[in-house]
C-alpha positions, 0 to 999 in steps of 0.5 A, a space after each residue: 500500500 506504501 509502494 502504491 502510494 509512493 507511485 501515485 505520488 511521483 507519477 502526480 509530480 509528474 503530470 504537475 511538471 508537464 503541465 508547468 511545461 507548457 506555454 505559461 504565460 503571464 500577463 501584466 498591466 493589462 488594459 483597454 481604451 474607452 470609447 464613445 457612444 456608437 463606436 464600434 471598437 478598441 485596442 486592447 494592450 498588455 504586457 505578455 512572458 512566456 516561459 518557454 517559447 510560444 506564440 499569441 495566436 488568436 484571441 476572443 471576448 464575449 463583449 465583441 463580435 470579431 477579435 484579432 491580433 493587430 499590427 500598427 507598422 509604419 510602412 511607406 511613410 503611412 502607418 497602417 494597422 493589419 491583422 497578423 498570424 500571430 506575435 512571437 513571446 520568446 522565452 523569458 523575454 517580456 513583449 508588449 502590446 501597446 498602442 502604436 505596435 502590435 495589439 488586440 482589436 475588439 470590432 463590433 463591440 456590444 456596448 460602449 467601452 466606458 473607463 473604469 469597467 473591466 473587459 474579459 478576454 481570452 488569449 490563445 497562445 501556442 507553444 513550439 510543439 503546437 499545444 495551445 493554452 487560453 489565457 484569461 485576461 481581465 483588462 481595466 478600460 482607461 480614459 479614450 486618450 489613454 496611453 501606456 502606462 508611465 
């Protein structure tokens, strides 16, 4: 019986550090941008870290129609905003999601988006074996000229 337990025990340690393996990914200072009425969408913006290796792949909010991952780059002297694949979070590494770069656009909101309400979002991040995890983010929506933070 003693044995048994010993087992159960080595084999619970090691589904835990599997489980740990995965993408594991942390996110801060995550926020939105308030809108006015009849607006129809909002940036949302964070910092993400990765434990290991993985990508932000997708993400979805029950307060919007449409959910995307975005790019506002420079490109021939005009700054344009499109939809990618995915945003690579190497290892370690913290990668931000803010306003003027990459971010996640909230289209065909339900209801206006007004300061000091939270919005939830999931997050789906894939790792590089192609396992995927959601992760929940809770963003605080701030002023409709908000900026990062300071």
């Amino acid at each position: 019986m003693n044995r048994s337990l010993h087992t159960l025990a080595a084999a619970l340690v090691a589904v835990t550090a599997m489980a740990s393996a995965q993408a594991q990914v942390t996110v801060t200072d995550a926020w939105a941008r308030a809108t006015v009425p009849q607006q129809r969408s909002t940036g949302a913006f964070m910092q993400l870290r990765a434990a290991r290796n993985s990508r932000l792949v997708a993400a979805r909010s029950p307060v919007a129609d449409t959910v995307e991952v975005h790019e506002m780059a420079l490109r021939d002297g005009i700054m344009r905003m499109r939809q990618v694949a995915a945003v690579e979070l190497p290892a370690g590494q913290p990668v931000a999601l803010s306003p003027g770069g990459y971010h996640v656009m909230l289209m065909g909101l339900h209801a206006q988006v007004k300061e000091g309400d939270t919005l939830p979002l999931v997050l789906v991040v894939e790792d590089r074996d192609g396992r995927r995890d959601a992760v929940e983010v809770r963003a605080t929506v701030r002023a409709l000229g908000a900026g990062a933070p300071h």
